[in-house]
C-alpha positions as CSV (number, residue, x, y, z in Angstrom):
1,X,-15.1,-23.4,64.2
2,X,-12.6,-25.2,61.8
3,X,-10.0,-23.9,59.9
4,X,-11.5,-23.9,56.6
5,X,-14.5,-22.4,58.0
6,X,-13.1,-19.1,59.7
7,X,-11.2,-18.9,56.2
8,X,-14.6,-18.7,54.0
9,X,-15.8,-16.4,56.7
10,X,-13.1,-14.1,56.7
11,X,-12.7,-14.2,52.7
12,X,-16.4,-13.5,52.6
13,X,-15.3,-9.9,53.6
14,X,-13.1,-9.6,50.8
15,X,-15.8,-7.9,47.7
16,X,-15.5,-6.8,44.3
17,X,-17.6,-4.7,42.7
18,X,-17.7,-2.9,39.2
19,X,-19.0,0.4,37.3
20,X,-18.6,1.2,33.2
21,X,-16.8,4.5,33.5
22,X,-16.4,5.4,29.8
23,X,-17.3,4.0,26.0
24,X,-17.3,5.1,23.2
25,X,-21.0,6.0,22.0
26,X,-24.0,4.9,23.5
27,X,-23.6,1.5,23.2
28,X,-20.2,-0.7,23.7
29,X,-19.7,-2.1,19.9
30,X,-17.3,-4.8,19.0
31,X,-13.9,-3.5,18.1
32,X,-14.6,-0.2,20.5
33,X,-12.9,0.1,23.8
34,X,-14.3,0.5,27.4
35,X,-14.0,1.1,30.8
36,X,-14.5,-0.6,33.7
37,X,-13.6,0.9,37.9
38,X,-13.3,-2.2,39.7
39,X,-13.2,-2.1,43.3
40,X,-11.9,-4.5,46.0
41,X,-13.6,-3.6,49.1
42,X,-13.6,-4.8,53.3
43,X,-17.4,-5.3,54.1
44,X,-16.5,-6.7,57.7
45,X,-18.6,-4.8,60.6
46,X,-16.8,-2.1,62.4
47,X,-13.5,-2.9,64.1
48,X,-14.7,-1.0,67.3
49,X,-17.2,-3.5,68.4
50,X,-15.5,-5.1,71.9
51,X,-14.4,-8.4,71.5
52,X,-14.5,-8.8,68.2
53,X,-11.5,-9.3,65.7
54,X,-10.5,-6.4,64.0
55,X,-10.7,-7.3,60.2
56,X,-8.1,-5.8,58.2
57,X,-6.9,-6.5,54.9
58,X,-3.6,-5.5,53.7
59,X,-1.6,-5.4,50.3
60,X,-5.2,-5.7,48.0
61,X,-4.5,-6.8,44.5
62,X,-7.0,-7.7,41.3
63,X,-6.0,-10.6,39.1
64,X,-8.1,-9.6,35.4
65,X,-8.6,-11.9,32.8
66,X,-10.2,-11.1,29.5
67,X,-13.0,-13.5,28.3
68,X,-14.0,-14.3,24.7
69,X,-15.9,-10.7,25.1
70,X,-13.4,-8.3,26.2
71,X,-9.8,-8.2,26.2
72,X,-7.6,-6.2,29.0
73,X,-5.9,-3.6,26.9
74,X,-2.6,-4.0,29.1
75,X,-3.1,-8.0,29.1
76,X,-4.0,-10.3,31.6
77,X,-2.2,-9.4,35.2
78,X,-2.1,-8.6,38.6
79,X,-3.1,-5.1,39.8
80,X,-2.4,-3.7,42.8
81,X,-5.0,-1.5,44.5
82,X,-4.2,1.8,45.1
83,X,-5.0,2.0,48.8
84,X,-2.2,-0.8,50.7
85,X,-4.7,-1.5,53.8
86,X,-8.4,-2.1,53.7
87,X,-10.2,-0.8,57.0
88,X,-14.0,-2.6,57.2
89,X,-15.6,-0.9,55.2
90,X,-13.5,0.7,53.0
91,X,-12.6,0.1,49.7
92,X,-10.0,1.2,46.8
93,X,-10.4,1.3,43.2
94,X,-8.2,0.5,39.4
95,X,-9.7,1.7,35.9
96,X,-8.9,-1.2,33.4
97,X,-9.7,-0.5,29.9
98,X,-11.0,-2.9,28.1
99,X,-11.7,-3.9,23.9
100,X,-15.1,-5.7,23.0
101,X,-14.0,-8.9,21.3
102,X,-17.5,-10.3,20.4
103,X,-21.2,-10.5,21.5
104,X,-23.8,-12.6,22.0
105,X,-26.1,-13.8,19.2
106,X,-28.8,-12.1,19.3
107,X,-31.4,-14.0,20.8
108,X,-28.9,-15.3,23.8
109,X,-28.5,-10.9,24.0
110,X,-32.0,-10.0,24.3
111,X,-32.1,-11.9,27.6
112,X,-28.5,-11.4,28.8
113,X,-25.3,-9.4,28.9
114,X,-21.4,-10.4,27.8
115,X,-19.2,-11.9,30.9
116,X,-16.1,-9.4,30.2
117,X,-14.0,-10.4,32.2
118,X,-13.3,-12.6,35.7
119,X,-11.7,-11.2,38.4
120,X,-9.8,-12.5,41.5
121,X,-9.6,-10.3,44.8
122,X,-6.5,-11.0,46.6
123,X,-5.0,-9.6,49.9
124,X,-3.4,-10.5,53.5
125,X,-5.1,-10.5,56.6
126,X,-3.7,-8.4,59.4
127,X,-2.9,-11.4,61.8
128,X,-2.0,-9.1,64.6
129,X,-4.6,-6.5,64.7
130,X,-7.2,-10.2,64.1
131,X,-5.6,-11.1,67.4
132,X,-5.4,-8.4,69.1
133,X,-7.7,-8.9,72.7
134,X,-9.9,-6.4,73.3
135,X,-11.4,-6.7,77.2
136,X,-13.7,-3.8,79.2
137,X,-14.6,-3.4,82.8
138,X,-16.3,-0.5,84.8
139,X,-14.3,0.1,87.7
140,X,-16.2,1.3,91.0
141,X,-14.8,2.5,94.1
142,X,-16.7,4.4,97.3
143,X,-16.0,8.4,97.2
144,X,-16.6,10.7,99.7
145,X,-16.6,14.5,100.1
């Protein structure tokens, strides 16, 4: 496997996800302001598997940019995720309140939804629990009463 290779398969681990947590009425009008939980998460397999890597992210942080749509209310940044060390398949959340900017026109928003923002997921990978060796053996021996 080359390098660039066990790097997209080890960033494919790395996920964020999102939920609207609060608004205003029942819809999210321009002007109004919203919220958004964004979650970076591990989705690698279980670290107890023998002899295979132990996938562990460490030091998880958000980069959140506003679109034309929705502005960050604290400004563009980098934000750090609450938990320091993502376990596989764990994850840890930031609220981010937002302000509607715009919308779509309205035939373009019958058939789709405002991009509000683009996020990048950041973090380092645990090199020494990666390579740490993990090796089994059953062990027999003759006993007697």
């Amino acid at each position: 496997m080359s390098a660039e290779a066990l790097y997209d398969n080890l960033r494919s681990f790395l996920r964020v996800t999102h939920r609207l947590v609060a608004k205003q009425g029942n819809d999210i009008n321009v002007g109004e302001r919203f919220t958004l939980r964004i979650t970076g998460s591990n989705t690698a397999y279980s670290a107890n598997l023998v002899g295979k890597p132990d996938i562990v992210f460490r030091n998880p942080r958000l980069f959140i940019e506003g679109t034309q749509f929705a502005t960050p209310v604290g400004g563009t940044g980098w934000h750090s995720l609450p938990d320091d060390v993502l376990l596989p398949g764990e994850g840890s959340s930031v609220e981010i309140e937002f302000t509607a900017d715009d919308d779509l026109s309205f035939f373009p928003d019958i058939f789709g939804v405002e991009r509000v923002a683009r996020v990048f997921i950041r973090a380092d990978l645990d090199i020494n629990r990666y390579f740490e060796m993990w090796g089994v053996n059953n062990l027999h021996q003759e006993i007697d009463h």
